[in-house]
C-alpha positions as CSV (number, residue, x, y, z in Angstrom):
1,X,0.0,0.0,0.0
2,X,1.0,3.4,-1.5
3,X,1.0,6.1,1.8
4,X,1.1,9.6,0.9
5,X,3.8,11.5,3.1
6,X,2.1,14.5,3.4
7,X,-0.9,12.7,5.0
8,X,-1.5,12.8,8.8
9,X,-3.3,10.6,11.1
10,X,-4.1,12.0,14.5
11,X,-1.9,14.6,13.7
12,X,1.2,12.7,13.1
13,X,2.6,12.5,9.6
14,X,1.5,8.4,8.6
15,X,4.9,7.5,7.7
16,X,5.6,8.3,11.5
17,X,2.8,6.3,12.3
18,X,3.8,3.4,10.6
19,X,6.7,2.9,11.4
20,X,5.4,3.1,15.4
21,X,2.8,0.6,15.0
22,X,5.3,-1.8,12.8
23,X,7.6,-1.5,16.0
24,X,4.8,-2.6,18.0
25,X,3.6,-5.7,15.7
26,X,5.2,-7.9,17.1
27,X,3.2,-7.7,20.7
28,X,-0.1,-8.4,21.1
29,X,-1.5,-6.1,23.0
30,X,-0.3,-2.2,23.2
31,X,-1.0,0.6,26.0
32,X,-0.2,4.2,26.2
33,X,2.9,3.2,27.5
34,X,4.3,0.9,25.1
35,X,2.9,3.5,22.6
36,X,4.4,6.4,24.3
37,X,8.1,4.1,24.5
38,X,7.9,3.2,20.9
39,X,6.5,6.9,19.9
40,X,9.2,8.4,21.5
41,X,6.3,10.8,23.2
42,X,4.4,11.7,26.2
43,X,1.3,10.0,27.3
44,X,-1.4,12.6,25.9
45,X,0.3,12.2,22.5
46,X,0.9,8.4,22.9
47,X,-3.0,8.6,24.1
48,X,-4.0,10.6,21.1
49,X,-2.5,8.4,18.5
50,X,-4.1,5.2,20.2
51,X,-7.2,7.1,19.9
52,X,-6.7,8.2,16.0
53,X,-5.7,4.2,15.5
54,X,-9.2,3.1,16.5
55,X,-11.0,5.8,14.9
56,X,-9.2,4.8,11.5
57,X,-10.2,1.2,12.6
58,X,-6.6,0.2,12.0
59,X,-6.3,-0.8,16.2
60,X,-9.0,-2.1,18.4
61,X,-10.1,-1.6,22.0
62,X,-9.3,-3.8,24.4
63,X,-11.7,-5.0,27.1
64,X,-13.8,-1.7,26.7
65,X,-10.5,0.3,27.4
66,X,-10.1,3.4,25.8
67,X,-6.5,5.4,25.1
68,X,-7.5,8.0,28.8
C-alpha cells in the first residue's frame, strides 16, 4: 500500500505512524505506554494516536478500554 507522506493521522505525519505501530507488531497487545516508549512521546500524545488508531479502525479496543 501506496501512503502519501504529506498525510497525517491523529496529527502525526502516517509515515511516523507506521513505522510506530510496525515496532509494535510484534506484541499483542499495546498501551499508552508501550505507545508512548515506541512513539518516543508523552502520554497525551501516545494517548491521542491510540485514539486516532481506533478511529481509523486500524487498532481495536481492548476490554472496553479506551487510550484516557
Amino acid at each position: 500500500m501506496r501512503l502519501d507522506p504529506n498525510e497525517k493521522l491523529g496529527g502525526f505525519p502516517v509515515l511516523f505512524v507506521r513505522k510506530v505501530v510496525r515496532s509494535l507488531n510484534c506484541r499483542m497487545l499495546w498501551d499508552v505506554g508501550s505507545v508512548q516508549k515506541a512513539a518516543g512521546v508523552d502520554l497525551q500524545d501516545a494517548a491521542r494516536l491510540i485514539k486516532a488508531l481506533v478511529r481509523a479502525r486500524l487498532a481495536k479496543a481492548n476490554r472496553g478500554r479506551d487510550a484516557n
